[in-house]
C-alpha angles and dihedrals in degrees: 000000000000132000094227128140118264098261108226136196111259098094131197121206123226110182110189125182127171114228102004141031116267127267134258101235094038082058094050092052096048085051086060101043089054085056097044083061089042110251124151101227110220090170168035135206125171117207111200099180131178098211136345114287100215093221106039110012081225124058134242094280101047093045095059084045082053100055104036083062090047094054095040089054100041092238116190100197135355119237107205121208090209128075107253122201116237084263107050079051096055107051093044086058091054098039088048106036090220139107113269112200107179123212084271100055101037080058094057093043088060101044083056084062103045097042111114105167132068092246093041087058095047088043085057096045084054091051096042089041093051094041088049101051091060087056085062102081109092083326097126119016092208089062077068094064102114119239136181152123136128115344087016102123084257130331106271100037113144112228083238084061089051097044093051093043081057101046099047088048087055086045090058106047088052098051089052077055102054096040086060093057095041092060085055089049089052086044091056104050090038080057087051094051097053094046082055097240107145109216119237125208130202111205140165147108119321116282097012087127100273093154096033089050088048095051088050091045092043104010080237090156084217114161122295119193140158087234130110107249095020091152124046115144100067115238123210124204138164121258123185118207137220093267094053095257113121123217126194108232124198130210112208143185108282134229143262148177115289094001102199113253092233089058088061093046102050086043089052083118094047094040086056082078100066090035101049079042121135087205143359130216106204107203119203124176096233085197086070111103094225097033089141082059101055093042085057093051093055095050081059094054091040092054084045078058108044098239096109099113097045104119102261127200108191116222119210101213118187095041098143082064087067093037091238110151111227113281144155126242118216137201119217093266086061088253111141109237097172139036126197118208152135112238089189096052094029096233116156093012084121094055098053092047080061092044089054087042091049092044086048094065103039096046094057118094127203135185147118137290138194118194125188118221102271099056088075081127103060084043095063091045088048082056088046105055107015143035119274105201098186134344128199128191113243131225090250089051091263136118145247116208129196097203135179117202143158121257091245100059089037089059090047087053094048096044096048105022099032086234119169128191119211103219 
């Protein structure tokens, strides 16, 4: 569709802050994200600027900087840590010769490599389709030349007309299709909560460990890299913990930086599995330098999402880097807020079964109910999404129900039902 240059492999890195020089750490990640998507880097530039230049992002020195290195290293194409605005890409593009790929683009690149299910592949097209219509406007003057004639939609419509009419019908389609897998997947959980299995979500920054940590947990054999995005399509198995009671824990795509807006949108349905969860463990790799940093990074994805308010328990994976034995952490109340362990050795792997099993039982509430007659609706959710021990009519046609339920779901009821348990 577009008149752009084949983008090739050798990759040159511009890193652009505004008000201050990147980070270390923020450099080594982007390096990583450029080999995750398979680029050989052949480069670095740092870009200190003082403020945004409109056409460039960079400004006239820096550009010539830019391509002299380009030309001395042979790039084939320039991958930008900055979003960048369908102009600015543009014109970089035209004053380079070269290929510009932008942090967002370089992420969903990577996540079309890595998408393995059906749903997975649908859930990348979306993304990349919503990220590219907004790259139609003025974004490539040859989408202006005018076409038209018998069977073209109507005579006088710009290509750019035509593009975005295609686009938006693709858009579509994908969105009915992903509608459709998203009701199996609430099927599925709604299945799960009658039968009375909590879910169990592993989140966290890209690479802690996730996977390694959920082969230990389920013995899954799912894949296990030192890349960033290594796991994108969410697997569900069965764990049964310490007490006899079995859980179902979920691995999921993990986060980043910056993580693009149309990523979050297109995942709505994956990310359904951290936010309908009945717990998250939040895995950190305690070995990173600026661990606190990436914690804090999740909790803002997790608040975009919606799923700020699920319980977390946070699990400090790599620990044997650091040479800290396994151990809990406890809040005053004697909750356990931490747990220390080493996915890849599997110590501590014992202690945070128990922690699960622990955080099973107190976070389960149980009490009575009495509902007049005309509540049958509210029955019929209680049935839905807790366990009703036992239930007795009552003289004025209504019920009495004995129920068991999770903290999480009691607090939606209340909030939204004004439901009280007498316990």
């Amino acid at each position: 569709m577009f008149d752009r240059p084949k983008r090739g492999e050798r990759a040159l890195l511009l890193h652009a802050r505004i008000g201050r020089s990147p980070f270390a750490e923020e450099k080594q990640e982007f390096e990583a994200l450029a080999d995750s998507a398979g680029a050989e880097v052949v480069g670095y530039l740092d870009a200190h600027l003082r403020s945004v230049n409109a056409r460039y992002l960079i400004g006239k020195g820096k550009m010539e900087e830019l391509s002299q290195l380009a030309e001395s290293t042979g790039a084939e194409l320039i991958l930008v840590d900055h979003l960048l605005s369908p102009a600015q890409e543009r014109n970089l593009e035209q004053a380079l010769k070269l290929p510009i790929v932008s942090r967002t683009g370089l992420i969903l690149d990577i996540f079309a490599l890595r998408a393995r299910t059906f749903e997975g592949k649908l859930q990348v097209e979306l993304a990349q389709l919503q990220h590219l219509s907004t790259r139609l406007i003025r974004g490539w003057t040859h989408l202006e030349r005018q076409k038209g004639g018998i069977g073209l939609r109507g005579p006088g419509e710009t290509q750019l007309e035509s593009d975005r009419r295609i686009l938006a019908t693709r858009i579509k389609q994908l969105n009915t299709r992903l509608e459709r897998l998203s009701s199996r997947r609430s099927l599925a959980r709604s299945n799960r909560r009658k039968r009375e299995i909590p879910t169990i979500s592993l989140v966290g920054y890209t690479n802690t460990g996730k996977s390694t940590l959920f082969n230990q947990l389920t013995d899954a054999g799912v894949t296990v890299a030192d890349q960033l995005f290594a796991t994108l399509d969410p697997t569900l198995r069965a764990v049964e913990l310490p007490n006899g009671n079995g859980v179902v824990l979920a691995d999921t795509v993990g986060f980043v930086r910056e993580l693009p807006h149309e990523l979050i949108a297109a995942f709505q349905s994956t990310l359904e599995e951290i936010r309908d969860a009945h717990l998250l463990l939040h895995v950190v790799d305690c070995s990173d330098p600026v661990h606190q940093q990436r914690i804090e990074e999740v909790r803002m994805v997790l608040e975009e999402i919606g799923a700020d308010r699920v319980p977390t328990i946070q699990v400090y994976n790599k620990a044997d880097i650091l040479a800290v034995p396994p151990r809990v952490d406890r809040a005053e109340s004697g909750k356990a807020t931490r747990v220390w362990l080493s996915a890849r050795t599997g110590a501590g792997i014992d202690e945070l079964l128990k922690v699960i099993a622990e955080y099973q039982e107190l976070d389960t509430v149980r009490g009575t109910v009495q509902l007049g007659v005309s509540q049958g609706r509210l029955r019929a959710l209680l049935y839905d999404t807790a366990h009703v021990v036992g239930e007795q009519v009552l003289e004025n046609g209504g019920w009495e129900l004995e129920v068991e339920m999770n903290s999480r779901d009691y607090e939606m009821l209340h909030r939204d039902e004004n439901f009280h348990l007498v316990q």
